[in-house]
C-alpha positions in Angstrom: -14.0 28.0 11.4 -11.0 30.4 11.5 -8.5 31.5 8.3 -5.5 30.3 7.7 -3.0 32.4 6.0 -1.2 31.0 2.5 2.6 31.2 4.1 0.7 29.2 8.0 3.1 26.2 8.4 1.7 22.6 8.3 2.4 19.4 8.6 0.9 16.2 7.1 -0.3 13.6 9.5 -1.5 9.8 8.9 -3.3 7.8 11.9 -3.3 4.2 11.5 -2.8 1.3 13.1 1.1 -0.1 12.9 0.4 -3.4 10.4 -1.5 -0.9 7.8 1.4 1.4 7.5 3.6 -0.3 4.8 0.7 -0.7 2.7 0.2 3.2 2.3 1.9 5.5 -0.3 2.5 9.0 -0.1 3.5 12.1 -2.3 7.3 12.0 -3.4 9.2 14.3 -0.9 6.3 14.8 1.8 7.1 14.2 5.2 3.9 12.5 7.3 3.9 12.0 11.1 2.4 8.5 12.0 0.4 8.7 15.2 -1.1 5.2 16.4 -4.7 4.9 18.3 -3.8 2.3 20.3 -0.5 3.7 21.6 -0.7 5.8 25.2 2.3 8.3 23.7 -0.4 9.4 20.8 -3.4 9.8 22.6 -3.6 13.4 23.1 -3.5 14.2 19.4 -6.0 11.1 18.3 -8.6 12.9 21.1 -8.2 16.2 19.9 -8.8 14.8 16.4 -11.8 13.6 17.3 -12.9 16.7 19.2 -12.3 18.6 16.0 -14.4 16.1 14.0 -17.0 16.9 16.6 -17.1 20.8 16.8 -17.0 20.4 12.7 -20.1 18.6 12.6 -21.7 19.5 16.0 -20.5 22.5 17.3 -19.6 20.4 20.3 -16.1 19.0 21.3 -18.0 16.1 22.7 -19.9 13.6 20.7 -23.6 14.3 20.9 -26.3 12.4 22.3 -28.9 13.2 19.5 -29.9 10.8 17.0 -28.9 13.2 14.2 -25.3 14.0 15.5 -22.9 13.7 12.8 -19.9 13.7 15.4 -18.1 10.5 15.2 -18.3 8.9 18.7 -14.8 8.0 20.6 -15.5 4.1 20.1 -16.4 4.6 16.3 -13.1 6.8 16.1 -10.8 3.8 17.6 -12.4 1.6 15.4 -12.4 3.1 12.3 -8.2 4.1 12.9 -7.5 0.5 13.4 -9.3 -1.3 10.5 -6.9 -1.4 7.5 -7.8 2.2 6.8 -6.2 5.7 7.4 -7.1 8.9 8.9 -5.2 11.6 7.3 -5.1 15.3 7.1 -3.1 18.4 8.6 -1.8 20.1 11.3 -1.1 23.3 12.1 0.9 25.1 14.9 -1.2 25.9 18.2 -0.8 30.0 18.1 -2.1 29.9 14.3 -5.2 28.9 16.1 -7.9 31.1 17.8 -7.0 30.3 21.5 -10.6 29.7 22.6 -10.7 26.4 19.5 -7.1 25.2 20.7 -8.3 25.0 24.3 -11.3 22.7 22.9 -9.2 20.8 20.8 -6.3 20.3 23.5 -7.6 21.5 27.4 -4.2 20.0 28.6 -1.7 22.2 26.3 0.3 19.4 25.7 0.3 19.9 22.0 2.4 22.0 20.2 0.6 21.0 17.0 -3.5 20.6 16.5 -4.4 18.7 13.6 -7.1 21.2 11.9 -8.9 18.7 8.8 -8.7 15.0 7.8 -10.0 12.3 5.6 -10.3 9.0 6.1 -11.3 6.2 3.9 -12.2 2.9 4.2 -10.6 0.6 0.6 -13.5 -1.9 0.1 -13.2 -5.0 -1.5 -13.4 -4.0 -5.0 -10.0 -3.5 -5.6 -9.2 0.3 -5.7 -12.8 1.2 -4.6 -12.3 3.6 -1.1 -15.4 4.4 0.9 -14.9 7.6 2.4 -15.9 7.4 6.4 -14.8 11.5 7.3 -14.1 14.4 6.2 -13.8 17.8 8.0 -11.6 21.2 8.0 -11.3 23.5 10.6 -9.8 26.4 8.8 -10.6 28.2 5.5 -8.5 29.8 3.1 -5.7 27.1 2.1 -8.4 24.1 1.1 -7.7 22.4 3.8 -10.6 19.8 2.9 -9.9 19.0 -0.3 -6.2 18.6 0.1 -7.1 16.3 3.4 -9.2 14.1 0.6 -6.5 14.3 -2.5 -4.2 13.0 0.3 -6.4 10.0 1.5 -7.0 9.0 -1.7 -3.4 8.7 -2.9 -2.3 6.6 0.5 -5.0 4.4 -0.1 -4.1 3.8 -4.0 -8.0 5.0 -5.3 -9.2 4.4 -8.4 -12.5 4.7 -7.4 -14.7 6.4 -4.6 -18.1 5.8 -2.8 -19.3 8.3 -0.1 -21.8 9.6 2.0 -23.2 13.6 2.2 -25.5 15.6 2.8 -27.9 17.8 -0.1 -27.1 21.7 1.4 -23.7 20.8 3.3 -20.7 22.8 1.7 -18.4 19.9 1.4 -20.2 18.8 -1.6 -18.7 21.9 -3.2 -15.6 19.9 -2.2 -16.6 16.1 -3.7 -17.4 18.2 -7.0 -13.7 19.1 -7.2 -12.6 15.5 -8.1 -15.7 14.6 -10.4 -19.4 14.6 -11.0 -21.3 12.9 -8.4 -23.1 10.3 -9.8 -26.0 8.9 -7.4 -26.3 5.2 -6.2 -29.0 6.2 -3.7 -30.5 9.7 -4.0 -31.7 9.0 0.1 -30.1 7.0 3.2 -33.0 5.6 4.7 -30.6 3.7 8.0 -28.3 7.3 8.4 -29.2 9.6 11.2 -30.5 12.1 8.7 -32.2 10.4 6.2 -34.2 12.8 4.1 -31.1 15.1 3.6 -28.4 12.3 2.7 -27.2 10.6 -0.5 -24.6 7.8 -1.7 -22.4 9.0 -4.5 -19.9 7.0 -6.8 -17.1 9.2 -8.1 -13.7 8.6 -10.0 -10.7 9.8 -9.0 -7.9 11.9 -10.5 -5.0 10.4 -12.0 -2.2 10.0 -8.8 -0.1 13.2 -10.4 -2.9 15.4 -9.9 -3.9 14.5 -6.8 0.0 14.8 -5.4 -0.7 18.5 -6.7 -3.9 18.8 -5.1 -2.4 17.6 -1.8 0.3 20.6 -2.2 -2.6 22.9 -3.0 -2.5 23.2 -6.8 -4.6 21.9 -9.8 -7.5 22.9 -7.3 -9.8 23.9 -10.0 -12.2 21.2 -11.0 -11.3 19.4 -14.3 -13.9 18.7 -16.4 -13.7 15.5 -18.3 -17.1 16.2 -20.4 -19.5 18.9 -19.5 -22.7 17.4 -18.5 -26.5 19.8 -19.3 -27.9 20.5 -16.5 -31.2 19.3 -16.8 -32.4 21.2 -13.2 -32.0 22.5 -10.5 -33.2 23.0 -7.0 -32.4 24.0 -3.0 -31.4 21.6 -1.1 -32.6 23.3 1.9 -36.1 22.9 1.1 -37.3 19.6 1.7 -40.2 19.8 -0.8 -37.7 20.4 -3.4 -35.5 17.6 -2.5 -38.4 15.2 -2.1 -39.4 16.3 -6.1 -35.6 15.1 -7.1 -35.7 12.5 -4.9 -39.1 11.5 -6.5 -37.8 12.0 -10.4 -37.2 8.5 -12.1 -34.0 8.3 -13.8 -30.4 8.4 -12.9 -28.6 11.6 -12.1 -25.3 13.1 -11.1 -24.8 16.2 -9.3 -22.3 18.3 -11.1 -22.7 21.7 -9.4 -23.8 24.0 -6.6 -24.8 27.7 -5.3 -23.4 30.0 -3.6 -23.3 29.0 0.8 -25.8 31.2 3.0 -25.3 30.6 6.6 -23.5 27.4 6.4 -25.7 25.4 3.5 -25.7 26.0 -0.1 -28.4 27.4 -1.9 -28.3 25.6 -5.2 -27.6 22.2 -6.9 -27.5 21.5 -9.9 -28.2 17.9 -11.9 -27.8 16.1 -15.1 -29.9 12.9 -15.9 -27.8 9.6 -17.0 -30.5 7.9 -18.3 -28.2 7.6 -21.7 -24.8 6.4 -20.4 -24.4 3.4 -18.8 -24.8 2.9 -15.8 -22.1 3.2 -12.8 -20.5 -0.3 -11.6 -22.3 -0.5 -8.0 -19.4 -1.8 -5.7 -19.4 -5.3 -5.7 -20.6 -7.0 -2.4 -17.7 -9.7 -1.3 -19.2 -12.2 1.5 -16.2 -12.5 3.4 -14.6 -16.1 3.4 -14.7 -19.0 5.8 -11.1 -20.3 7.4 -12.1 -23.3 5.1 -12.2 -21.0 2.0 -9.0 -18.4 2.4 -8.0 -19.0 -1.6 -11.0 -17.1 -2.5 -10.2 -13.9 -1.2 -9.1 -11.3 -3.1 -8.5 -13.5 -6.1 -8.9 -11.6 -9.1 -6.7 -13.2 -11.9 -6.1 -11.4 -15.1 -8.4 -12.7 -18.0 -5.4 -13.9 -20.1 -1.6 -13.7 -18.8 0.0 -10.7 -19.5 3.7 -10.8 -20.9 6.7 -10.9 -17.8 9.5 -8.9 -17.7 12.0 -9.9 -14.7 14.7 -7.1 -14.0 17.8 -9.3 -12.8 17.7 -12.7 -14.1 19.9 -13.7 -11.1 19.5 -16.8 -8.9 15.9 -16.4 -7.9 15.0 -14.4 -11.5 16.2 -17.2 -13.5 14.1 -19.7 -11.5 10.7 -17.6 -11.3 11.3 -17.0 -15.2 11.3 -20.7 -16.0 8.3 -20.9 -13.7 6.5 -18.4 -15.7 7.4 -20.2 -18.7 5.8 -23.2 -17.3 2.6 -21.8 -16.6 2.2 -20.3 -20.0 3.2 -16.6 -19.7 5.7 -15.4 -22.9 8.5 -14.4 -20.3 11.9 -11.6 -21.1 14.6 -11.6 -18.8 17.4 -9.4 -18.2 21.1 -10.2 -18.2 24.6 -8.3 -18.6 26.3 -11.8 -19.3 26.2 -13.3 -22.8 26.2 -16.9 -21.4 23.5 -16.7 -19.2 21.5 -15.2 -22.3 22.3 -18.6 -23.9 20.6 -20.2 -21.6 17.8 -18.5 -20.8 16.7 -19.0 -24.8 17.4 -22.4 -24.3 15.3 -22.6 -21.8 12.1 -20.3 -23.7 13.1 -17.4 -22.1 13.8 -14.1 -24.4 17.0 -12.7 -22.9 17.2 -9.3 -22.7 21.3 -8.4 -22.9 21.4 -5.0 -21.0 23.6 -3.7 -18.5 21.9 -0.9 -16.4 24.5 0.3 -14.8 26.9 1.5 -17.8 24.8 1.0 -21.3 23.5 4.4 -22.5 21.0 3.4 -24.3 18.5 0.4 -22.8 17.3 -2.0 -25.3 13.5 -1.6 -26.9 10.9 -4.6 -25.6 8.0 -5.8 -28.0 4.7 -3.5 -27.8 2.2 -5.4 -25.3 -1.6 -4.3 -24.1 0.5 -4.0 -20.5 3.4 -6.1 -19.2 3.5 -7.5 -15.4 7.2 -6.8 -14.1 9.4 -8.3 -11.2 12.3 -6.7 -10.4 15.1 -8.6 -8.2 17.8 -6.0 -8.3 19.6 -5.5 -4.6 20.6 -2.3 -3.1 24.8 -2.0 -3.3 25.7 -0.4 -0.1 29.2 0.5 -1.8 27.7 2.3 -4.8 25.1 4.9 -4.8 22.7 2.1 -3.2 19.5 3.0 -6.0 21.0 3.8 -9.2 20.4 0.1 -10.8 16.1 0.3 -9.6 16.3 4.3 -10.4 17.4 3.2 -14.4 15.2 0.3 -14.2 12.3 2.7 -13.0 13.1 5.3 -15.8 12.9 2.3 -18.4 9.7 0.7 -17.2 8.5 4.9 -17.5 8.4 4.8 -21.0 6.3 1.1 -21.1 2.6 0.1 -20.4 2.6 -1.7 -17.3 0.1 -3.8 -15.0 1.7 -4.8 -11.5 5.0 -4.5 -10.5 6.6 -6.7 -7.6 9.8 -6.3 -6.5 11.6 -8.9 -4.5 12.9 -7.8 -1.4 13.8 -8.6 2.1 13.3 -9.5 5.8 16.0 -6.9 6.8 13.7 -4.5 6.9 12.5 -5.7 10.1 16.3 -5.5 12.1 15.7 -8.2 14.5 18.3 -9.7 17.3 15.9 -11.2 19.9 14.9 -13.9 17.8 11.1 -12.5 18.1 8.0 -13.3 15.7 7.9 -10.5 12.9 4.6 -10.9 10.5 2.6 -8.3 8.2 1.5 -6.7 11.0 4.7 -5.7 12.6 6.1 -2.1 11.5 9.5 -2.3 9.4 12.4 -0.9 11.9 15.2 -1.6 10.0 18.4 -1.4 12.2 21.5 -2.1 9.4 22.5 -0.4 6.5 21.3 -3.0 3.9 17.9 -3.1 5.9 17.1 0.6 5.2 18.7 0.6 1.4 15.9 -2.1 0.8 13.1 -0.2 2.4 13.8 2.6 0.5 13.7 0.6 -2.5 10.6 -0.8 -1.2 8.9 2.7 -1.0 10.4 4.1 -4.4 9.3 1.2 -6.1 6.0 1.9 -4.3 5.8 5.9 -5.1 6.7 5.2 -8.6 3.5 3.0 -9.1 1.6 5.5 -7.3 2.5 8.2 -9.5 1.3 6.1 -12.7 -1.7 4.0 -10.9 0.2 1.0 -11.3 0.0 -1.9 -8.7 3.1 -2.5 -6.8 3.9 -5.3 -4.3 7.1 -6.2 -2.7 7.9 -9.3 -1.4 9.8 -9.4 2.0 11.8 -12.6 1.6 14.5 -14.4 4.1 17.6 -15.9 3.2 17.4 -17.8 -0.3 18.3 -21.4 -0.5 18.0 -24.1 -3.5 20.3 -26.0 -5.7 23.6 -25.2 -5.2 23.1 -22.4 -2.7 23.4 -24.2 0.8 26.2 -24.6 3.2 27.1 -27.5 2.3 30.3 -27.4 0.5 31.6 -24.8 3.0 30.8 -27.6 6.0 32.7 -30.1 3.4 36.1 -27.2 3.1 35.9 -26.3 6.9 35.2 -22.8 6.0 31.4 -22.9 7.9 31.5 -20.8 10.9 29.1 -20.2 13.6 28.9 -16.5 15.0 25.6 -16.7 16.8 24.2 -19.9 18.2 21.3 -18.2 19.5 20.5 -17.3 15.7 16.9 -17.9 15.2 16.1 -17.6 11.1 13.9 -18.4 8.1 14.2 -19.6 4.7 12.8 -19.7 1.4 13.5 -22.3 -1.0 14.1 -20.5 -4.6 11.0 -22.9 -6.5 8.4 -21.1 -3.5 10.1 -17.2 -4.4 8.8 -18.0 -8.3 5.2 -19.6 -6.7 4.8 -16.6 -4.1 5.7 -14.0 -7.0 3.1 -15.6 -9.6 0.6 -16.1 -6.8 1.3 -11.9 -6.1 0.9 -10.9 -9.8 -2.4 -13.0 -9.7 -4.1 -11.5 -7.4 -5.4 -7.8 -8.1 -5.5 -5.5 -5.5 -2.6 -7.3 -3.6 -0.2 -5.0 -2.7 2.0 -2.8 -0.5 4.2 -5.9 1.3 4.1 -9.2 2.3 6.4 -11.9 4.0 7.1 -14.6 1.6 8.6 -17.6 3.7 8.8 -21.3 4.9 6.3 -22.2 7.8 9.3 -23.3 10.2 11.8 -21.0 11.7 14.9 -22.4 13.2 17.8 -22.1 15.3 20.7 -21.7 12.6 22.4 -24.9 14.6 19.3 -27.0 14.1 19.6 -26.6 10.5 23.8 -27.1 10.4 23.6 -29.9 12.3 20.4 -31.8 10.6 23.2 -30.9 7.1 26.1 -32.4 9.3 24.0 -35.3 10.3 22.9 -36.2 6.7 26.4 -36.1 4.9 28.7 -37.7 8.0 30.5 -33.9 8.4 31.7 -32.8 11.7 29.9 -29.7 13.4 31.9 -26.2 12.6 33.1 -24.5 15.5 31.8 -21.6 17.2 33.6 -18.1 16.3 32.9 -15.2 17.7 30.6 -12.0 16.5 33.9 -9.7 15.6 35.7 -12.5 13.0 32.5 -12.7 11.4 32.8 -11.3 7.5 30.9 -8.4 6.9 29.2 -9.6 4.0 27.0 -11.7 6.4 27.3 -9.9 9.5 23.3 -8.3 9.0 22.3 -12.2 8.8 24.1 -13.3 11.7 22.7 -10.5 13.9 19.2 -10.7 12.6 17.9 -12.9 14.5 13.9 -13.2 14.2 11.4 -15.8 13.3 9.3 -14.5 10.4 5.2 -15.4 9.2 3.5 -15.1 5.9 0.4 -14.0 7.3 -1.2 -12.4 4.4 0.0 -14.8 1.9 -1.3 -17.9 4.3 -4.2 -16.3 4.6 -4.9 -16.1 0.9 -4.1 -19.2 0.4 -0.5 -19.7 -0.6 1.8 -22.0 1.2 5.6 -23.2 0.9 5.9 -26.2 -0.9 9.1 -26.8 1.0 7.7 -25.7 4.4 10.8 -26.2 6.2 14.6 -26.5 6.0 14.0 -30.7 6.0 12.2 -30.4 2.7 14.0 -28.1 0.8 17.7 -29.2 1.4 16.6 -32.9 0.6 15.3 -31.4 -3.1 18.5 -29.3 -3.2 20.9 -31.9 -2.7 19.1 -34.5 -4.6 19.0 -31.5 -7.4 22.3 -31.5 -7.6 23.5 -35.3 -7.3 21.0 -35.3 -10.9 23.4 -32.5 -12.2 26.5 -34.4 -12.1 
């Protein structure tokens, strides 16, 4: 251990494999470096991590070959970086480090930072339950520990926390800063050291407090209701820890001694037996291929009320959706008509115009409303100011999950390669980074308040009255890029995938919503061309091309739902045949 002075700089770090990224939030205005474990360029920092988590627990940069080594091994390191999980922490420069520990940490000198504590949690399958996996800190004197943890369990969304210590080791000194630690198992009969380990449940601050724990402040431990102490005893004595261990009852540790060479001296415990007891975590058997709809499916008991911000094209459909499976549904709109026909449809029209009304309309009280928003960044304008004043609204509202509808910009594209949930958003145009950001201020915002928040990555939209086929019928259809490779969505499959989103608890971060068949853009011209007796548009090259729709036309990728199709929703138009055949025929019923 060395100290670190208050004014030492550092820098927040996250490792984690590429596809769990975009899942994970983070304080409003810190910066994070992203290392990957399975990426060459990051290996020296992800092995001087794990020296550090050696020399924390054993003294030894290397993991040790005793049964009761704590030090995570090198295999259990890679392991535990790439399962959807995150090992986060600090860094701090090389010279602020004794030059005997940077040596350990980093033999090469390659580094010119050495990260110096972390956490890392594993999010179970109780929604918002994290197991914690690790925890150490190298230096004292800035809380390096406890702001590693605050910081773990905001990325991971925590409501809830299950972990692992030891009776005399300091870091429960650490735990107690978030809440008492209420026992599951007062002994760990399959850990390495058995008689001196426990397995806690513990809440977790709201996500304000932790943001100003991770920035070192609201360090003190808040007390929501004193617990007697009802006795005490030293952990380092196993005779004293086998007569606690032996005491009937339930019991939470809720505080400790002073430290003597490296253990504490003291802990102190109230009984439970009167309150009821903690929610074990449940145990979720994980599902067959056969079974994918039963994962993670945790409907609300009875259907909230809907809000959709931006009763547009895809709004208006998923609102008459919502009204079709039974949810009292409001809707926004800045046009008078459209308001007309939302109530005739059983949707309460909400007339509001976000961009210049001072004062935004009041909604009916509600227990806690679910909320889409479908509002697009305007590259012209200042990009956010619609979703900031739509934010600032929902602030003042109770609210369940949010999901806002975005897009597959965020991915770039131009080779015409597979994109899924696993690959890392690299937006390469403007209107691909104005709707990541909107992706990740949605996502902060919900943070902040606890509040679920999904986006929806979604490709171009298509449906009644939105298809190219009355610009094949005026000439005005162009092709800039025949080797265009692309996916849709029909609009009816935006409202399913949204509902299906709001449904499920504990879905979030962001997901493709698609079709299951992307195509080269002539394919799907020419199959339109071929069904209405119209002549093929000519080719026109990349610089005529309007910039409106230049991002589409150099986007080319080919996009898959994998999270969605593995939870069980599909398209019910899963390819362009289906859903222009219901479009057109859609619209021949209109006239």
């Amino acid at each position: 251990m060395f100290t670190l002075s208050a004014d030492t700089p550092l820098r927040a770090f996250c490792i984690s494999s590429r596809f769990v990224r975009p899942s994970l939030v983070w304080p409003e205005g810190l910066d994070v470096d992203f290392y990957d474990p399975t990426g060459a360029g990051d290996a020296a920092f992800c092995l001087a991590m794990n020296r550090g988590n050696c020399i924390a627990y054993d003294g030894s940069d290397q993991p040790a070959a005793a049964a009761a080594a704590l030090g995570m091994p090198l295999w259990v390191f890679l392991d535990c970086c790439t399962l959807p999980s995150a090992m986060v922490g600090f860094a701090a420069p090389r010279e602020a480090l004794p030059e005997e520990l940077a040596r350990r940490l980093d033999p090469d000198g390659s580094l010119a930072w050495l990260g110096v504590s972390e956490y890392m949690g594993l999010p179970s399958l109780e929604p918002g339950t994290v197991v914690g996996v690790s925890l150490f800190s190298l230096g004292r004197g800035v809380h390096l520990g406890t702001r590693s943890k605050a910081l773990g369990l905001f990325a991971l969304r925590a409501r809830r926390q299950v972990g692992v210590a030891q009776y005399a080791n300091p870091s429960v000194r650490l735990h107690l800063a978030f809440g008492d630690l209420e026992l599951l198992a007062p002994r760990a009969p399959v850990h390495s050291r058995p008689e001196e380990t426990f397995v806690y449940t513990a809440p977790v601050p709201d996500p304000g407090r932790l943001a100003a724990m991770v920035g070192g402040r609201a360090l003190e431990r808040k007390e929501r209701a004193p617990r007697a102490v009802t006795h005490a005893f030293d952990p380092r004595r196993k005779e004293e820890v086998d007569g606690f261990v032996a005491r009937a009852g339930r019991f939470a540790i809720v505080g400790t001694g002073l430290v003597e060479d490296g253990e504490l001296t003291q802990l102190e415990v109230a009984a439970l037996e009167s309150e009821a007891a903690p929610e074990a975590p449940a145990v979720v058997v994980s599902p067959s291929a056969a079974e994918p709809r039963e994962m993670a499916r945790r409907a609300p008991a009875s259907k909230p009320p809907l809000l959709i911000v931006g009763c547009g094209y895809s709004g208006e459909a998923l609102a008459e959706a919502a009204v079709r499976d039974g949810r009292p549904v409001w809707g926004t709109t800045r046009d008078t008509t459209k308001a007309l026909r939302l109530a005739a449809r059983g949707i309460e029209p909400v007339l509001v115009d976000l961009e210049r009304d001072a004062t935004l309309p009041a909604l009916p009280d509600a227990a806690a409303w679910d909320v889409v928003i479908s509002l697009a960044p305007e590259p012209t304008k200042t990009p956010h100011a619609l979703l900031e004043r739509a934010l600032s609204w929902l602030g003042e509202r109770r609210v369940r999950k949010v999901v806002y509808l975005s897009a597959t910009s965020v991915f770039g594209g131009g080779g015409g390669d597979w994109v899924d949930d696993a690959t890392v958003a690299a937006p390469n145009t403007t209107r691909g980074q104005l709707r990541l950001q909107a992706e990740q201020r949605v996502a902060a915002w919900g943070a902040e308040r606890a509040i679920e928040t999904l986006s929806l990555r979604l490709p171009g939209i298509y449906g009644p009255n939105r298809t190219t086929l009355p610009r094949l019928r005026d000439g005005s259809c162009r092709i800039y890029n025949e080797a265009l490779w692309s996916n849709r969505i029909f609009v009816d499959d935006i409202a399913a995938a949204t509902l299906f989103g709001l449904a499920h608890e504990g879905l979030t971060g962001a997901v493709i919503a698609c079709d299951s068949a992307p195509s080269p853009i002539t394919e799907v011209v020419a199959f339109t061309c071929a069904q209405h007796g119209l002549a093929q548009p000519p080719l026109a090259p990349m610089q005529d091309c309007p910039p409106s729709v230049r991002d589409f036309w150099q986007g080319s990728k080919r996009c898959k739902a994998s999270t969605l199709n593995m939870l069980g929703w599909t398209p019910a138009f899963p390819s362009y045949r289906e859903g222009l055949l219901e479009a057109w025929r859609h619209e021949v019923e209109e006239r």
